[in-house]
N, CA, C and O atoms as a GROMACS GRO file, in nm:
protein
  268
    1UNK      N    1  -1.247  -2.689   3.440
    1UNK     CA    2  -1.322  -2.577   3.384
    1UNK      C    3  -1.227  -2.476   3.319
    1UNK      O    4  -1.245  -2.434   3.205
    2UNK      N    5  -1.108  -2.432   3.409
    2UNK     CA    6  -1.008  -2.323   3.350
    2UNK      C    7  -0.943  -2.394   3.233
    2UNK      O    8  -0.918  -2.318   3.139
    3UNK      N    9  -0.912  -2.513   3.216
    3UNK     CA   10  -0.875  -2.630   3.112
    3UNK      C   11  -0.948  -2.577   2.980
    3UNK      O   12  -0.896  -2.541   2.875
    4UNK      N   13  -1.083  -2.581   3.016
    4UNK     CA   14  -1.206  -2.586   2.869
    4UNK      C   15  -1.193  -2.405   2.814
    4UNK      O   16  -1.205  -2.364   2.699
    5UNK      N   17  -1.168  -2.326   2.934
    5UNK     CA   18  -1.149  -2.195   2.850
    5UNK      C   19  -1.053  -2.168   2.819
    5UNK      O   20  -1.055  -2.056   2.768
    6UNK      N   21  -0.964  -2.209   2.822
    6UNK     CA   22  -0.790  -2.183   2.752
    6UNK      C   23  -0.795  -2.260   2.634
    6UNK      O   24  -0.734  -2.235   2.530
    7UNK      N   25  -0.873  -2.356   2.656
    7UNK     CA   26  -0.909  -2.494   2.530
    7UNK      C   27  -0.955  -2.361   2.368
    7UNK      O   28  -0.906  -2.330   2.260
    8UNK      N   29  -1.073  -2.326   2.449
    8UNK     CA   30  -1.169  -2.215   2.332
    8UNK      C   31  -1.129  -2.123   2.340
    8UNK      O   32  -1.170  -2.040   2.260
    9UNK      N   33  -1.014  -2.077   2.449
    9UNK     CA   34  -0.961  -1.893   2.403
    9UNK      C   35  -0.829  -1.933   2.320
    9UNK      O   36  -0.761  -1.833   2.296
   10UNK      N   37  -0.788  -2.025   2.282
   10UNK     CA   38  -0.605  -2.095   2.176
   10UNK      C   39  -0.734  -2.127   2.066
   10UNK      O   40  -0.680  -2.105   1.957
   11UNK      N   41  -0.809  -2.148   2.050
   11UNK     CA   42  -0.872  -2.218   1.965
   11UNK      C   43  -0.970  -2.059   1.852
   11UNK      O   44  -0.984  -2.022   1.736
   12UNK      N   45  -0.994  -2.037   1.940
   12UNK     CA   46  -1.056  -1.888   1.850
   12UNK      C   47  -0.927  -1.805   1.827
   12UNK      O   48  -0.934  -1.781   1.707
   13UNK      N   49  -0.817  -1.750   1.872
   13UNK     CA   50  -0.688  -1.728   1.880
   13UNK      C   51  -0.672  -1.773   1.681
   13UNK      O   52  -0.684  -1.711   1.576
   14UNK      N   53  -0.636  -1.919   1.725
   14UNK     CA   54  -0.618  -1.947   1.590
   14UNK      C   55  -0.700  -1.974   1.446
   14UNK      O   56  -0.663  -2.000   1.332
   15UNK      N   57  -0.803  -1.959   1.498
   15UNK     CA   58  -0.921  -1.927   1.402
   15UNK      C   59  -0.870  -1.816   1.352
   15UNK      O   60  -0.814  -1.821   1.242
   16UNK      N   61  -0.879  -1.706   1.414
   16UNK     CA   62  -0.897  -1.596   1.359
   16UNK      C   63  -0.744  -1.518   1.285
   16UNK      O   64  -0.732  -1.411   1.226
   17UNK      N   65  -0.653  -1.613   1.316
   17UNK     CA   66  -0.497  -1.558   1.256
   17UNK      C   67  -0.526  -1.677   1.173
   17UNK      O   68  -0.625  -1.707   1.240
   18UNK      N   69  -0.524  -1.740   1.112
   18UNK     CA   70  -0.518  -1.862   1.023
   18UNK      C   71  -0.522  -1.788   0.888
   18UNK      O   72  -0.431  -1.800   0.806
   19UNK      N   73  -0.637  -1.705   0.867
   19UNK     CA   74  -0.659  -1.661   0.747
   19UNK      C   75  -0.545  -1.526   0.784
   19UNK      O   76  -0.539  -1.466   0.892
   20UNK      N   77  -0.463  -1.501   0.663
   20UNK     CA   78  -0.344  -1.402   0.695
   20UNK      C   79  -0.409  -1.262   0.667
   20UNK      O   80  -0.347  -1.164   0.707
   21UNK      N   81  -0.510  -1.247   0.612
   21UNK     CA   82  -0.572  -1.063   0.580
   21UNK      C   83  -0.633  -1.074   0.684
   21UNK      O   84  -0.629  -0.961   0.732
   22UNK      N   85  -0.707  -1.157   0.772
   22UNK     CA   86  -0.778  -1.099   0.912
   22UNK      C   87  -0.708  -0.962   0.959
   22UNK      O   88  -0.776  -0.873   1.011
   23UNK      N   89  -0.610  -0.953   0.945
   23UNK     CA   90  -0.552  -0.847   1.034
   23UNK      C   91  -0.545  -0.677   0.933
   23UNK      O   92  -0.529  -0.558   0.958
   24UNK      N   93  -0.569  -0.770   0.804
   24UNK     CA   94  -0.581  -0.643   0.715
   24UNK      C   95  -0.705  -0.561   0.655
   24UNK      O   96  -0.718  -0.452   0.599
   25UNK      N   97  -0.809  -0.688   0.702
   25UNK     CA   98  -0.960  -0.670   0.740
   25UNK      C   99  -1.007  -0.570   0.855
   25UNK      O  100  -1.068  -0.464   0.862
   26UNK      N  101  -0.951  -0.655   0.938
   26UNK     CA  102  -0.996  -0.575   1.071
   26UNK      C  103  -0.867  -0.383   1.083
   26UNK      O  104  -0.890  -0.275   1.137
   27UNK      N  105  -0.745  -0.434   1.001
   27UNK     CA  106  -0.698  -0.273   0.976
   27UNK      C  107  -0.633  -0.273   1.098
   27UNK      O  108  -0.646  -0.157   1.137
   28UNK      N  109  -0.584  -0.323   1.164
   28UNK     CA  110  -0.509  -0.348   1.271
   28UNK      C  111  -0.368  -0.242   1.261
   28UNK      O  112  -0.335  -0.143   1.325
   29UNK      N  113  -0.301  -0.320   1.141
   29UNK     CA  114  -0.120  -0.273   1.171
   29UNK      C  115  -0.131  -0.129   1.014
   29UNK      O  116  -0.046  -0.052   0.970
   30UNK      N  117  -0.309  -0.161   0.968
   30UNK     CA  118  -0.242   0.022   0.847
   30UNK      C  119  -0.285   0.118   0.904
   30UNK      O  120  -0.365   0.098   0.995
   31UNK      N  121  -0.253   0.232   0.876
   31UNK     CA  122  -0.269   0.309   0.926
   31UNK      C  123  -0.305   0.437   0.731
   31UNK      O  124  -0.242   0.457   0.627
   32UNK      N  125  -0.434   0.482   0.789
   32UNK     CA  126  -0.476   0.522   0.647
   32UNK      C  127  -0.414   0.639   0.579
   32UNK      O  128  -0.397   0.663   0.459
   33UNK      N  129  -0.369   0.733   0.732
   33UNK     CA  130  -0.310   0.802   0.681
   33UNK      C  131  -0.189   0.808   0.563
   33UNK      O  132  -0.185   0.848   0.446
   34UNK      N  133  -0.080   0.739   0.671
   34UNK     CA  134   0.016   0.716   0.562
   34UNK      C  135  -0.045   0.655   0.440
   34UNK      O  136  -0.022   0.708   0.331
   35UNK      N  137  -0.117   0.553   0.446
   35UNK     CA  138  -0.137   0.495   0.270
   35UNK      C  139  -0.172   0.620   0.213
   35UNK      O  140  -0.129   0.627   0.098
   36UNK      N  141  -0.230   0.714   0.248
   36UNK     CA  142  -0.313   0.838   0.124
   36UNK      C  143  -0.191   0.913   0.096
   36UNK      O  144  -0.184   0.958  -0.019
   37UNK      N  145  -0.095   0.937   0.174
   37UNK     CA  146   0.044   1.015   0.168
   37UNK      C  147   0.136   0.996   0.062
   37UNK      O  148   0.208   1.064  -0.011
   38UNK      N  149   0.102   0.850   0.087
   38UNK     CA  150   0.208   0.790  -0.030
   38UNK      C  151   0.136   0.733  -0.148
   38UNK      O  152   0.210   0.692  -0.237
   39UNK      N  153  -0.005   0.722  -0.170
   39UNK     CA  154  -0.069   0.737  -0.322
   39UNK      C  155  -0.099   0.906  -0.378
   39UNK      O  156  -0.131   0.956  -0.486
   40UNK      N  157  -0.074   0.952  -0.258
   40UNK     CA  158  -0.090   1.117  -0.369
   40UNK      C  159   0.042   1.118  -0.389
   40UNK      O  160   0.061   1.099  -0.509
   41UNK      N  161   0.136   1.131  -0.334
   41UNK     CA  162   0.310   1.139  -0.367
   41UNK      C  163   0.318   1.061  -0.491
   41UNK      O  164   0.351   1.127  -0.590
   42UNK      N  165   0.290   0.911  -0.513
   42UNK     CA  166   0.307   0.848  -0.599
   42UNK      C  167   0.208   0.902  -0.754
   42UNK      O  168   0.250   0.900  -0.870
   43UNK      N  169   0.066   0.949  -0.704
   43UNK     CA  170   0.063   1.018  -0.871
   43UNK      C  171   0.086   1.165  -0.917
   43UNK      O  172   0.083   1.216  -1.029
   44UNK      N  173   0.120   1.233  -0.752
   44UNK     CA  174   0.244   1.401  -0.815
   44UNK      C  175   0.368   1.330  -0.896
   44UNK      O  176   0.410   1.373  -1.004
   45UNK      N  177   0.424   1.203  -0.819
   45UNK     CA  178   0.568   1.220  -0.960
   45UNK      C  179   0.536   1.140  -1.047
   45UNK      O  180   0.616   1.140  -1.141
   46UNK      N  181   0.439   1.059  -1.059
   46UNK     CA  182   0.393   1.022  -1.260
   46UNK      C  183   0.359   1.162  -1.278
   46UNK      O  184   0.428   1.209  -1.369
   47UNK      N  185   0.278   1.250  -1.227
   47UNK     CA  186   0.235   1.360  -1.293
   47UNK      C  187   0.376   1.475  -1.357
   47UNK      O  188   0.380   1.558  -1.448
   48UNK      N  189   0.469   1.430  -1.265
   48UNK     CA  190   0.614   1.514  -1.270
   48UNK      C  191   0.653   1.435  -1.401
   48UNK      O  192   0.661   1.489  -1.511
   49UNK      N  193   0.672   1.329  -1.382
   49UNK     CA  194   0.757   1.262  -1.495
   49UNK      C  195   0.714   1.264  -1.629
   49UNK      O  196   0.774   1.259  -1.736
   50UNK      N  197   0.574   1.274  -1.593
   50UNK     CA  198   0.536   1.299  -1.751
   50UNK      C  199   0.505   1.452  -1.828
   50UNK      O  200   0.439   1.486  -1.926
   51UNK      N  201   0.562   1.498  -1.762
   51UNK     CA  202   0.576   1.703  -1.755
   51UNK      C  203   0.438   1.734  -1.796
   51UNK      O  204   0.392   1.767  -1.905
   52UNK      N  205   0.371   1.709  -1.652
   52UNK     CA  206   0.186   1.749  -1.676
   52UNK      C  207   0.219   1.910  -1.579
   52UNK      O  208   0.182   2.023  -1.613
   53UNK      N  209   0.313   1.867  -1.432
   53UNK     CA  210   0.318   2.002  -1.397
   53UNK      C  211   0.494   2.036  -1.414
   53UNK      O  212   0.577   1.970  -1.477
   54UNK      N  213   0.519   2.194  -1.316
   54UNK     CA  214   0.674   2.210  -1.332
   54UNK      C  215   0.695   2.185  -1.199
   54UNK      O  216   0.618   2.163  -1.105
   55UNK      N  217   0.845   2.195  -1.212
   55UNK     CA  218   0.916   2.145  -1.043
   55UNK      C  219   0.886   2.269  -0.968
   55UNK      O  220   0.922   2.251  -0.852
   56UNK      N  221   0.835   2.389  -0.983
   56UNK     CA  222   0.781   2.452  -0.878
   56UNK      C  223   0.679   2.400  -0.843
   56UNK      O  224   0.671   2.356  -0.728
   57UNK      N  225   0.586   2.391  -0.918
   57UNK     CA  226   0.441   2.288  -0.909
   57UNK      C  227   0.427   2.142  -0.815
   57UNK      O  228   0.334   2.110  -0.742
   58UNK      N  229   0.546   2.071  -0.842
   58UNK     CA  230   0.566   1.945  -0.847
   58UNK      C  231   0.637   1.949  -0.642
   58UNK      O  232   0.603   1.867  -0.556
   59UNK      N  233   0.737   2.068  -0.620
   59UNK     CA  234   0.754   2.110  -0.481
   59UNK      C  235   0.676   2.156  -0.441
   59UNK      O  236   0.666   2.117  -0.325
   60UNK      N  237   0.588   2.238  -0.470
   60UNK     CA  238   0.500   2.309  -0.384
   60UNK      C  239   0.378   2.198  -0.326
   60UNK      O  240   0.340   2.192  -0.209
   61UNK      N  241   0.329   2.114  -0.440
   61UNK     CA  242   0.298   2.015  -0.388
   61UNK      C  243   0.326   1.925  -0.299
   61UNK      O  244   0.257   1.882  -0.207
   62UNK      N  245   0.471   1.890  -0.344
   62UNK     CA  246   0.512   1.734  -0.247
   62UNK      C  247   0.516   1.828  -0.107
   62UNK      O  248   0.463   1.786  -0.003
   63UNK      N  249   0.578   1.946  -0.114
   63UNK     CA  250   0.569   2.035   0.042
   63UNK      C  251   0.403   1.976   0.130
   63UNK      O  252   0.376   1.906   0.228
   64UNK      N  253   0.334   2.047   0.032
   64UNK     CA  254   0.178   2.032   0.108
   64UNK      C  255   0.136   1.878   0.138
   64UNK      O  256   0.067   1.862   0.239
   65UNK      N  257   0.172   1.756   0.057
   65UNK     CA  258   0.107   1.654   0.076
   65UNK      C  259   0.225   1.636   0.218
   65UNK      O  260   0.165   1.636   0.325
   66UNK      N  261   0.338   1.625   0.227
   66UNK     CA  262   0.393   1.585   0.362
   66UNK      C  263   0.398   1.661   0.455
   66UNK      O  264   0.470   1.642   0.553
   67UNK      N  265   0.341   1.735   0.444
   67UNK     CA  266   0.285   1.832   0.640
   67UNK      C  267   0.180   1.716   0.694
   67UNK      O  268   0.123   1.730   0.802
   0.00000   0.00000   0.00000
């Protein structure tokens, strides 16, 4: 009997890691915060690079998005 459930608990185990985004589905290892941290950072310096704001602008910002 303990045989048949180790059988179906290795067996769903690898069901469910087989497909490699399961874990990016279910959100396991991201964490959302950081991703939003680093897509606002990433369009303050296109916004920097393409002189939309100034580097006071451009610090005062990156200050506020990393608190």
């Amino acid at each position: 009997m303990m045989f048949f459930f180790m059988l179906g608990f290795i067996f769903i185990v690898w069901y469910l890691l087989k497909d490699e985004n399961i874990l990016k589905k279910l959100r396991i290892f991201q964490n959302d915060g950081d991703d939003a941290k680093s897509k606002a950072l990433k369009i303050l310096n296109e916004k920097f690079a393409n002189d939309e704001i100034s580097e006071e602008e451009y610090l005062r910002r990156k200050k506020l998005i990393e608190q």
